[in-house]
N, C-alpha and C positions, 0 to 999 in steps of 0.2 A: 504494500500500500504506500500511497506517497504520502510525504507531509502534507497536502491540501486535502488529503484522505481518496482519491483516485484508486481503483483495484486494476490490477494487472495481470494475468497470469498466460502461464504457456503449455501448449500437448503439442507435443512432438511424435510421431513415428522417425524411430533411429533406425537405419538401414546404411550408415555412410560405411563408402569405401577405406577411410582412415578411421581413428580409433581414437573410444573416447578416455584410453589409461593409456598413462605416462609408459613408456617403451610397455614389456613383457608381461609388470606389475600389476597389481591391482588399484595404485590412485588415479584419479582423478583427474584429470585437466583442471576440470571445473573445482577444484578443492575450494580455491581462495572465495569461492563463493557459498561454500554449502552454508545452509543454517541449520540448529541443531540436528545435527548427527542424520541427516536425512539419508545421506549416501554413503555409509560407513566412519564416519568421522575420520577417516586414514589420515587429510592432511595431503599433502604434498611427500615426494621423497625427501630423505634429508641428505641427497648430493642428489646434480644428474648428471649423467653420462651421454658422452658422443651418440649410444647406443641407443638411448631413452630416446633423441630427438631423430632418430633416424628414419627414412621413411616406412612405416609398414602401413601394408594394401591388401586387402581381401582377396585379390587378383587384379589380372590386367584385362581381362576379357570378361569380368563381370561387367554389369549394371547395377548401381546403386544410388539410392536416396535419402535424403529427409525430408520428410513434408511433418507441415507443421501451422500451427495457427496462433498467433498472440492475440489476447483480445481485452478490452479496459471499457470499463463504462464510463469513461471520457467524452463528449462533442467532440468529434475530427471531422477536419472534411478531407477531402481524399489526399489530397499533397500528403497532410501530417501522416492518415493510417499509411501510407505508402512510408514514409521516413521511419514509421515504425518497423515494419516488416525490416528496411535497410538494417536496423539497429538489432534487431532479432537475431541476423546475418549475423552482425557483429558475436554475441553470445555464443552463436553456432561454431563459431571458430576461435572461440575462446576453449570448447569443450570437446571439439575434436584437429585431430593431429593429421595429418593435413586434412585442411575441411574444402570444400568445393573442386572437387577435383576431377580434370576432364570427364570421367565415367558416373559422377554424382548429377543427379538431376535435382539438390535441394532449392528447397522452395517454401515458402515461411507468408503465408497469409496473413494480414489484419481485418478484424473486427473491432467496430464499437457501437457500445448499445444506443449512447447520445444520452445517457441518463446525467451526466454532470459535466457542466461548462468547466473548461480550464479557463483560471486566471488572469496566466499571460504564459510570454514566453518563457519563462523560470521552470512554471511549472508544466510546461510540453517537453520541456529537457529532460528532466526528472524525470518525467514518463516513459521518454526514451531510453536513457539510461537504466531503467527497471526493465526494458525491455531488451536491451542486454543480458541482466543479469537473470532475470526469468529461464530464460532460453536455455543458458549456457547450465545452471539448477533440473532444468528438465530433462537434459540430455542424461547427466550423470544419473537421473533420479531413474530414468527408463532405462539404462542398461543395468544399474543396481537393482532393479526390482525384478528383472524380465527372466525368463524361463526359457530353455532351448526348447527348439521344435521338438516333436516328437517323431523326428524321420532319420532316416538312416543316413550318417553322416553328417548333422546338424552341427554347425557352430556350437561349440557347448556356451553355457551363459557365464556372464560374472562369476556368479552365488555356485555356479559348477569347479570354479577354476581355484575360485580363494575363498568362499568361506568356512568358515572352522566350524 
């Protein structure tokens, strides 16, 4: 919520080609942003390696995505929900390693209900910036909670790889 009291929030479907943990590990990208303990409370590594930031990719001849929807019961007219979706972007690549990349098709929607005028321009920043940080929260929030298929050869999940 913003200080003028604004709600903001984001769903995401994670499908990206890059990844949303630091190298091999189980943190986070999105560390610096969790709030209470949503996404394992890990933190960040405490060193990183050449290794950590190196590229890894699901493949080269996949297809992948994120779609996704920000939405705030703010008044926008279009310019703004457009600047937000941009900002959304921003979060997206705050929370994966390398994020938009040629074989990604992500794609990040706004909405607004029009239930509350913004202020001024202070407070459409702020919105924005939350809409950052939403974004880049949902990602780690959706691969923390998510469950492998149930097919042969499935990507295993998070909660398959590291939790105890």
């Amino acid at each position: 919520m913003t200080s003028s009291g604004h709600r903001i929030a984001a769903l995401l479907a994670v499908n990206a080609m890059g990844t949303a943990t630091v190298g091999d590990g189980p943190h986070f990208w999105s560390a610096p942003f969790e709030e209470n303990g949503e996404f394992g409370n890990l933190g960040l590594p405490e060193r990183f390696t050449p290794d950590d930031n190196a590229l890894r990719m699901k493949g080269v001849k996949l297809k992948a995505t994120t779609i996704g929807v920000i939405v705030t019961d703010a008044v926008l007219t279009k310019a703004e929900a457009h600047r937000l979706s941009i900002m959304a972007h921003d979060g997206l690549a705050r929370a994966v390693l390398p994020a938009h990349l040629p074989g990604d098709g992500d794609t990040i929607f706004s909405a607004a209900t029009g239930k509350k005028p913004l202020d001024d321009m202070t407070a459409f920043a702020e919105l924005c910036h939350l809409a950052t940080l939403v974004t880049a929260r949902a990602v780690a929030r959706g691969v923390y909670e998510a469950t492998a298929l149930p097919v042969e050869n499935a990507q295993p999940a998070w909660r398959d790889r590291f939790s105890k």
